[in-house]
Residue, then its C-alpha position, 0 to 999 in steps of 0.5 A: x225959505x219954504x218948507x215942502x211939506x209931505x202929510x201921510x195920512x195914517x192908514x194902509x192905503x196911501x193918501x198924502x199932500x205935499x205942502x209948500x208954506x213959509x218957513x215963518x208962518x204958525x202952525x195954526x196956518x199950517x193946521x189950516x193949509x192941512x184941513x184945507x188941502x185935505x177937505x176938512x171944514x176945519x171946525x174940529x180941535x187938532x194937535x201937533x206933536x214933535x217927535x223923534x225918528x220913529x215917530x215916538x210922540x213928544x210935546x203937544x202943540x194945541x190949537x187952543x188951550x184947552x187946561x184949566x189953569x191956562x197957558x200949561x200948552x204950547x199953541x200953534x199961533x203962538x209957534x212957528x214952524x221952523x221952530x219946530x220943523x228943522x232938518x235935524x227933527x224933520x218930523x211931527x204927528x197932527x191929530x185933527x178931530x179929537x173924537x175921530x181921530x184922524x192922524x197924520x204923519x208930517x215930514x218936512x221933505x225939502x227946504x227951497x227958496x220963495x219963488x217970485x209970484x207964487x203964493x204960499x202955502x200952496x198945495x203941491x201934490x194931492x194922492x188919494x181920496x180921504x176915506x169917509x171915517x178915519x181908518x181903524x187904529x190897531x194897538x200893538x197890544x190890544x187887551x182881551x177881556x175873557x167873559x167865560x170865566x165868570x164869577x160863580x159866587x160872590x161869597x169868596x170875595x173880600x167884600x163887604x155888601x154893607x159898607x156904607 
């Protein structure tokens, strides 16, 4: 079978690609059809999380495993997409590039039959041109830090200057 896939790029502007790819082939494919299809150099750490409904992030599934004791994560190589891209959970997050942050939303959109003389995976639709730095992310509740209400005097506090 062949999941057509709908990536979202988080931001206020819309920009997407449509994805067909085999249901059998490995995230890490499908990390790498996204890099593609989104003109990444694809040399960046990436993620997949499962999610529920409201895109409430779950598990993580790494492109390599990055924990000091070793096989703590689930891997994309080792994990293939219809074992985590059903109709009943049709959607997941993917987070390219750990320091830029660029987030994706993952939609699994239809499920059809492999079509003869096609290759797979094969970029359906592109909209939107990629920004040349991830779009700002805005927490729900961003902390305020307040500098005028400074310390006058040190002398209050519980503090012990020579503690060592």
């Amino acid at each position: 079978m062949i999941y057509k896939i709908r990536i979202i790029l988080d931001a206020e502007e819309d920009i997407f690609r449509d994805i067909e790819i085999e249901e059998s082939n490995t995230l890490e494919e499908f990390h790498n059809a996204i890099t593609q299809a989104f003109g990444f150099m694809g040399n960046e750490m990436a993620s997949f999380y499962t999610c529920d409904e409201e895109w409430n992030q779950d598990e993580e599934i790494a492109l390599f495993d990055m924990s000091e004791n070793g096989s703590d994560v689930r891997l994309m190589n080792e994990t293939s997409l219809d074992d985590v891209l059903t109709e009943q959970s049709p959607k997941m997050i993917y987070v390219y590039d750990f320091l830029s942050m660029w987030t994706f939303f993952v939609e699994l959109a239809d499920i059809s039959e492999k079509e003869d003389g096609r290759t797979y995976p094969n970029l359906l639709f592109s909209f939107g041109e990629l920004p040349d730095s991830p779009p700002d992310k805005r927490f729900e509740s961003e902390p305020t830090l307040d500098f005028d209400n400074e310390i006058g005097s040190y002398d209050d506090l519980d503090f012990d200057e020579n503690w060592n």
